[in-house]
C-alpha positions in Angstrom: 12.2 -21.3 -1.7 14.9 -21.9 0.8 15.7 -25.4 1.9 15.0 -24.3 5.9 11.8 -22.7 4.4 11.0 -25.6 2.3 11.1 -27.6 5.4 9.1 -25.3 8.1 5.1 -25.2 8.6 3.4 -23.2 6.0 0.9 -21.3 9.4 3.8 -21.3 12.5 7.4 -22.0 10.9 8.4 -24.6 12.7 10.6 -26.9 11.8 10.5 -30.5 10.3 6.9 -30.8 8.9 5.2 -32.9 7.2 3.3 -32.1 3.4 -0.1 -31.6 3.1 -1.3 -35.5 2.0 -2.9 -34.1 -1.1 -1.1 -31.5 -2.6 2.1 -32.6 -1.3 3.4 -28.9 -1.6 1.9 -27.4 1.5 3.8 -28.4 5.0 2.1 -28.7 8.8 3.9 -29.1 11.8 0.4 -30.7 13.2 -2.9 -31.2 12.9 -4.0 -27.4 14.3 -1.6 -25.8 12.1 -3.3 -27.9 8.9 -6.9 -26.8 10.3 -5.5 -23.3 11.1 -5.1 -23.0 7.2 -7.5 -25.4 5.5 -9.8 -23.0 4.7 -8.2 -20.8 2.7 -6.0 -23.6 1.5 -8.6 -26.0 0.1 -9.4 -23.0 -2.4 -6.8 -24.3 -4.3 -5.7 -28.2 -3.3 -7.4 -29.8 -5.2 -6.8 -27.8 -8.2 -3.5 -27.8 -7.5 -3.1 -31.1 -7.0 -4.9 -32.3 -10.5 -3.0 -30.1 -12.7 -1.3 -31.9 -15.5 2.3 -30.5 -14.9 3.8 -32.7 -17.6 1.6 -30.3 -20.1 4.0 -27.6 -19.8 3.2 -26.2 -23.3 6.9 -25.0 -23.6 9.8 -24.1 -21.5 9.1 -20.5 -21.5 5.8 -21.6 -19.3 5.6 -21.5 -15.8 2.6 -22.3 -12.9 1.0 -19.2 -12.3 -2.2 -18.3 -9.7 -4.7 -16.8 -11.9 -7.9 -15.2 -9.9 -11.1 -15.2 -12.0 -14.0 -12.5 -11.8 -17.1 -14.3 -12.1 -15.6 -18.1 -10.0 -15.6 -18.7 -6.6 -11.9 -20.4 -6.7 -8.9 -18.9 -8.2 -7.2 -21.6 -11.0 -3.7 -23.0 -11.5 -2.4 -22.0 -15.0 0.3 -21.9 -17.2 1.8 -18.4 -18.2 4.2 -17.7 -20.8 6.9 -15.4 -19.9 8.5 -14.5 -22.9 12.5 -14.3 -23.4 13.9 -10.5 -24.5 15.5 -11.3 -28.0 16.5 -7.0 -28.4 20.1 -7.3 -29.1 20.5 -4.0 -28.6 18.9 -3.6 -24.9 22.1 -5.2 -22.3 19.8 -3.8 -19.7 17.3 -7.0 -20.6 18.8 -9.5 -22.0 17.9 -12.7 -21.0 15.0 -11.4 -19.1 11.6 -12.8 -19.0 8.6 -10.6 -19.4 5.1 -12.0 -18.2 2.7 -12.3 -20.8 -0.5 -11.5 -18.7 -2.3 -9.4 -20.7 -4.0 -12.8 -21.9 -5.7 -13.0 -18.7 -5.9 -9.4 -17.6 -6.8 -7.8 -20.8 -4.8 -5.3 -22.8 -5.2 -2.5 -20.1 -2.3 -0.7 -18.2 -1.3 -2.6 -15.1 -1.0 -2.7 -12.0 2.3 -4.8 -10.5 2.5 -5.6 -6.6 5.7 -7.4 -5.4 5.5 -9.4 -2.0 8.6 -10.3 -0.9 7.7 -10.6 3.0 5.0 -11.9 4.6 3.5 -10.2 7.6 1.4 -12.5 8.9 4.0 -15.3 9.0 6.9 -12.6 10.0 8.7 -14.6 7.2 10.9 -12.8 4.7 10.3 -15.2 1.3 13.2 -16.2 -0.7 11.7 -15.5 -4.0 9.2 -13.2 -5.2 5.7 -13.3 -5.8 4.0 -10.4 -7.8 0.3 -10.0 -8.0 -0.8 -8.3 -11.2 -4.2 -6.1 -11.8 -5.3 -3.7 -13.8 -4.8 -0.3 -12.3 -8.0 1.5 -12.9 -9.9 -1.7 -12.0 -11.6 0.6 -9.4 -12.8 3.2 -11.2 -13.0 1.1 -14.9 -16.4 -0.4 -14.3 -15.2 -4.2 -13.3 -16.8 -6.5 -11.3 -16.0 -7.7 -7.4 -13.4 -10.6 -7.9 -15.1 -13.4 -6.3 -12.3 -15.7 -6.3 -10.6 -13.3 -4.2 -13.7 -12.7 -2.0 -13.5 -16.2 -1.4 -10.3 -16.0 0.3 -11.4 -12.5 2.0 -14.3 -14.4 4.1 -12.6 -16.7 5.6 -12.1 -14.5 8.1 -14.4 -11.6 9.6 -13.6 -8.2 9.2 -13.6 -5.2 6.0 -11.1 -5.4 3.3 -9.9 -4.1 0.1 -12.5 -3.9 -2.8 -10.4 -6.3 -5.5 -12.4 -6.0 -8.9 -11.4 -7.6 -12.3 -9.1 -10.0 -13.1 -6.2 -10.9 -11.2 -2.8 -12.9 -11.6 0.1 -14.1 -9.8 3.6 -15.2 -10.6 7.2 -15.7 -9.5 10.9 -15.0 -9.9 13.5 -15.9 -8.5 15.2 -14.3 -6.0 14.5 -10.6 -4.4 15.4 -7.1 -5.3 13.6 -5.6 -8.2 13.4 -7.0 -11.6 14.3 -10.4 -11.3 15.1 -11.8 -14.4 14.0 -15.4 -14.6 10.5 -17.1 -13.2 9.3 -19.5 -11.5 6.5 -22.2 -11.1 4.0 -21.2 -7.6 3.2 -24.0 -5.5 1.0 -24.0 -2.3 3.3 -21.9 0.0 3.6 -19.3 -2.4 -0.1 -19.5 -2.6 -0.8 -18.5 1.1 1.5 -15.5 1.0 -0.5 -14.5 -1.7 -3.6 -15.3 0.8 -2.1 -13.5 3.7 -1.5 -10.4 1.2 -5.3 -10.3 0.3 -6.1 -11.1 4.0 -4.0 -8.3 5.2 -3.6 -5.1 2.8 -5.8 -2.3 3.7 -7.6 -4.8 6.1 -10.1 -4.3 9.2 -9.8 -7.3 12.0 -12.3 -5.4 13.8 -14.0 -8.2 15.9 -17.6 -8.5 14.4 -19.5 -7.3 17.3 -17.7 -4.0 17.7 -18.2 -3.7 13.4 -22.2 -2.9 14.4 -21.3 0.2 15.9 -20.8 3.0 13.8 -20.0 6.9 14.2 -18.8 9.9 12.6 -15.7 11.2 13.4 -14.9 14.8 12.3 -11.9 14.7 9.8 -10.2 16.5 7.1 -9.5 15.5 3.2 -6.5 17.2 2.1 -8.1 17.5 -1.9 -5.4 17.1 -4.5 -5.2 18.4 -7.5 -8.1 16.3 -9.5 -10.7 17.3 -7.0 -9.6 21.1 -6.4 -9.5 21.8 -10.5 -12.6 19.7 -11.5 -14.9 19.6 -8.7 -14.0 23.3 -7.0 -13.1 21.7 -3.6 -10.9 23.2 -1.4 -7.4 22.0 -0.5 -8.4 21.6 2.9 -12.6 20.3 3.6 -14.3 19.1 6.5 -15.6 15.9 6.0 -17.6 13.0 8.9 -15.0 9.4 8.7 -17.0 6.8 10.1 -15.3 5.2 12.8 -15.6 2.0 11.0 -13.7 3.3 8.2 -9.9 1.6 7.3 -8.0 4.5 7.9 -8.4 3.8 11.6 -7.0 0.2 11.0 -4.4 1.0 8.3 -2.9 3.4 10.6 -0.8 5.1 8.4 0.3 8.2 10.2 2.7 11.0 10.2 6.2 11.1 12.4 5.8 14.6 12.9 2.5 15.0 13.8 3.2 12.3 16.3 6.6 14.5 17.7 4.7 17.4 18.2 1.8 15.1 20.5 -0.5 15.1 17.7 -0.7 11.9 16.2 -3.2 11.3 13.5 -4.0 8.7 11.2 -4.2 9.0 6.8 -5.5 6.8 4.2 -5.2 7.5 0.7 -8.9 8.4 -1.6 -10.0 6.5 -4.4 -9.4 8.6 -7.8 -12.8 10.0 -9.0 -12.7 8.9 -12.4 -14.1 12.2 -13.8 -10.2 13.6 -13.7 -8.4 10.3 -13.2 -9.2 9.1 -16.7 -8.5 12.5 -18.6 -5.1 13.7 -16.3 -4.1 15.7 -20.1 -7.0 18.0 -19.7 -6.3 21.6 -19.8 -7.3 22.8 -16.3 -4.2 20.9 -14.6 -2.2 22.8 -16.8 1.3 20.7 -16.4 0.7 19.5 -13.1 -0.9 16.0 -12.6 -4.3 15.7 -10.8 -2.7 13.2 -8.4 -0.6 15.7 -6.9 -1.1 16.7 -3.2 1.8 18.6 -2.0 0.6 18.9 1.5 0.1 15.1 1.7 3.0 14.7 0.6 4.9 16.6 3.4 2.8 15.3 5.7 4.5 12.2 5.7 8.3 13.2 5.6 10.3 10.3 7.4 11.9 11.7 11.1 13.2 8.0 11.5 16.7 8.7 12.7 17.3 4.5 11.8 15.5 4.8 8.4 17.4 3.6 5.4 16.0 3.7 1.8 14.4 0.3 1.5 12.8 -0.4 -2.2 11.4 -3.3 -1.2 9.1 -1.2 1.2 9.0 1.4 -0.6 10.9 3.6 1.9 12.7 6.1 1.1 14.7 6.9 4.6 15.3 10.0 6.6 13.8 13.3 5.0 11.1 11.4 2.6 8.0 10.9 1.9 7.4 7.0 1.5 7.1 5.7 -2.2 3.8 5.5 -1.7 2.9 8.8 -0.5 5.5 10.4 -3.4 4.0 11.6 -7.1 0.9 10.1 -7.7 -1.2 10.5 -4.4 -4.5 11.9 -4.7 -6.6 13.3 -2.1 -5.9 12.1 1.0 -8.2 11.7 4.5 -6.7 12.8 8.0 -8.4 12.2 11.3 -6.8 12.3 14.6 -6.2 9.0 16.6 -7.7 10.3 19.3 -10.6 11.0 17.7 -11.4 14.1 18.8 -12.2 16.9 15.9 -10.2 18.3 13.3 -10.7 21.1 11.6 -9.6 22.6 8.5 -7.3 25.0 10.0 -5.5 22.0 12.2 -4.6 20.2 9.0 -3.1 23.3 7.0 -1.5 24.4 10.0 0.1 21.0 10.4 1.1 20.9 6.5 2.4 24.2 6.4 4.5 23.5 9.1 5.7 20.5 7.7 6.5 22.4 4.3 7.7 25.6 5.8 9.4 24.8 8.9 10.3 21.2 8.8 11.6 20.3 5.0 14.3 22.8 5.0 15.9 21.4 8.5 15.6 17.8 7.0 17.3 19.2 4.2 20.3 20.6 5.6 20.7 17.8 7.5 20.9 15.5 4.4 23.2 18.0 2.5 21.2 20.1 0.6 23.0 23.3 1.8 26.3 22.6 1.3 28.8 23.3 1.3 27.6 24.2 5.4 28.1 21.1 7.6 24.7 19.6 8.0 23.1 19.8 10.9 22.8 16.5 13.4 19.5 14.3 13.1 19.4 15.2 16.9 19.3 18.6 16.6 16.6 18.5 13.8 14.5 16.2 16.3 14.8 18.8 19.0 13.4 21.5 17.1 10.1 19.4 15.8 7.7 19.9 19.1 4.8 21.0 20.5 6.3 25.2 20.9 7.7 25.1 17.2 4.6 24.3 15.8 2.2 26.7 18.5 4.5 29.5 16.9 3.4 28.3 13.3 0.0 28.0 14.6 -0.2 31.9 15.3 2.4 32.8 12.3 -0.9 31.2 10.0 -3.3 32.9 12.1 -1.9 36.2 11.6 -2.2 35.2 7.6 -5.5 34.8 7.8 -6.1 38.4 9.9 -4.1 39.9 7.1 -6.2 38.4 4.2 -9.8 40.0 6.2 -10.4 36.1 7.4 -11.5 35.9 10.9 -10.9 31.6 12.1 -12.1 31.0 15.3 -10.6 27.2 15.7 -9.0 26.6 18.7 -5.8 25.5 18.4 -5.5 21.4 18.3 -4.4 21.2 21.5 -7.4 23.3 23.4 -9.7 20.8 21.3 
């Protein structure tokens, strides 16, 4: 942690406060601030505060957040990080690898870097990672409670953490950071406020009682298409409670052409998500949704290619939104309904009209001079895509299908 860091409130950054009496670890500008964050931080003080630090079973052990299943408070541990001794591998050497499959179990993994903290608006000067098992979802394993714990300290819906979960440091930023680090209390609320806000709903508590269905569109991926027989494109009710009006991903062209919608990733059905070798995918992988994909292609003139975002920059889909997607939920922001049609219409033109002027405008036709960002802007709008609209239309006439959705506009 920076020294200016070191020194600012753990809840409002100010400067010049004092440690929390306890854990001496924790820092409060004043009395509010310390009651702002007592009660996600006494999850941990006193735990924190009794660990035997001069136990340190050997130097390649460091203080690590571990997040049990079955307890109400996560636990202060030590974790061995283990040195690379392959002579042969200059990529890796001198790296430590985190031995957390002593805690997690022997299952592939899930790895979550936080490296800036939203809540705070504070970019860290180390980074924290938060480790998981990445079917934990789909694998049979229980709500965390420890994390649930943290969750309900303030009202609203949020992520569905299940099995066992750990957190570590390194030091520095970037990607692979080579050595670790012990995690005190600061580190420990940015791992709070990561719980507190991923995939979250603030919704006050009052307005959470009232509940309707809004008419959206999952965009099916592979998986469900092959094994269920879904169609790419299937009407489906969101309730209006649901995250994705909360998460607010959305799409920068559906927004250009004035219709701006909101998407949430599904949750793999396990049926095709444990058994992604079977035969009916042939060689593609059941995560893939093209059309999801597309969707979200960057028109961010300012955009650079970010890895610790997981932005890719101009012409991209987000890391996130890139290989393994699943299906994927639209709804408008509006609210108003979406059909089918409206969704394939907007993929379609996001494919077919939009990727190859993003692409020339990145290079991809040279050796022409690529076209301006500005003039690639220009031509995403509202008459661009009404001429798609009626180009898909006359698809559908030719292959003996009769739609009769309005188009999204007239809706």
């Amino acid at each position: 942690m920076s020294t200016e860091a070191s020194k600012s409130c753990t809840v409002c950054n100010k400067a010049t406060a004092r440690h929390c009496n306890r854990c001496k670890s924790a820092r409060y500008c004043s009395t509010t601030c310390q009651h702002a964050d007592w009660p996600t931080h006494k999850l941990l003080c006193a735990a924190f505060s009794a660990f035997d630090t001069s136990s340190r079973p050997t130097n390649e052990h460091v203080q690590a957040i571990f997040f049990p299943v079955n307890d109400k408070k996560p636990e202060v541990v030590w974790l061995h990080f283990k040195f690379n001794d392959d002579d042969d591998s200059d990529d890796y050497a001198g790296y430590q690898f985190a031995e957390v499959h002593s805690f997690l179990g022997p299952d592939a993994l899930e790895r979550k870097s936080i490296q800036y903290n939203p809540v705070l608006k504070r970019n860290l000067s180390d980074t924290i990672y938060v480790c998981c098992r990445d079917a934990f979802l789909i694998d049979g394993s229980e709500p965390n409670k420890s994390i649930a714990s943290i969750t309900a300290t303030k009202p609203g819906q949020y992520h569905d953490w299940r099995g066992p979960i750990i957190a570590y440091g390194k030091v520095g930023l970037g990607i692979d950071q080579p050595v670790c680090k012990d995690l005190d209390m600061n580190d420990f609320r940015h791992i709070t406020d990561n719980f507190l806000s991923y995939n979250s709903n603030h919704t006050p508590a009052i307005e959470q009682s009232i509940d309707i269905k809004i008419e959206g569109v999952k965009i099916n991926c592979v998986g469900d298409q092959k094994t269920f027989n879904k169609p790419y494109f299937e009407t489906i009710g969101v309730s209006s409670l649901d995250p994705v009006f909360i998460e607010q991903e959305s799409s920068d062209i559906a927004k250009r052409i004035g219709l701006p919608i909101f998407t949430r990733h599904c949750i793999p059905d396990p049926t095709w998500a444990n058994d992604r070798d079977h035969k009916i995918f042939g060689h593609q992988s059941p995560f893939n949704n093209e059309g999801a994909t597309f969707l979200h292609l960057c028109c961010d003139p300012k955009a650079t290619h970010d890895l610790h975002t997981g932005i890719w920059g101009w012409g991209w889909a987000s890391q996130q939104w890139q290989g393994g997607v699943g299906s994927a939920i639209v709804v408008r922001q509006d609210r108003k309904p979406l059909s089918p049609l409206h969704v394939e219409a907007l993929c379609r033109y996001c494919i077919d009209e939009i990727r190859p002027l993003l692409a020339h405008s990145i290079g991809e036709y040279a050796p022409e001079e690529p076209m301006s960002k500005d003039a690639v802007l220009a031509m995403i709008c509202r008459p661009t895509f009404i001429i798609k609209w009626y180009k898909l239309l006359d698809e559908k006439h030719r292959e003996k299908e009769y739609p009769e959705d309005p188009d999204p506009y007239s809706v």
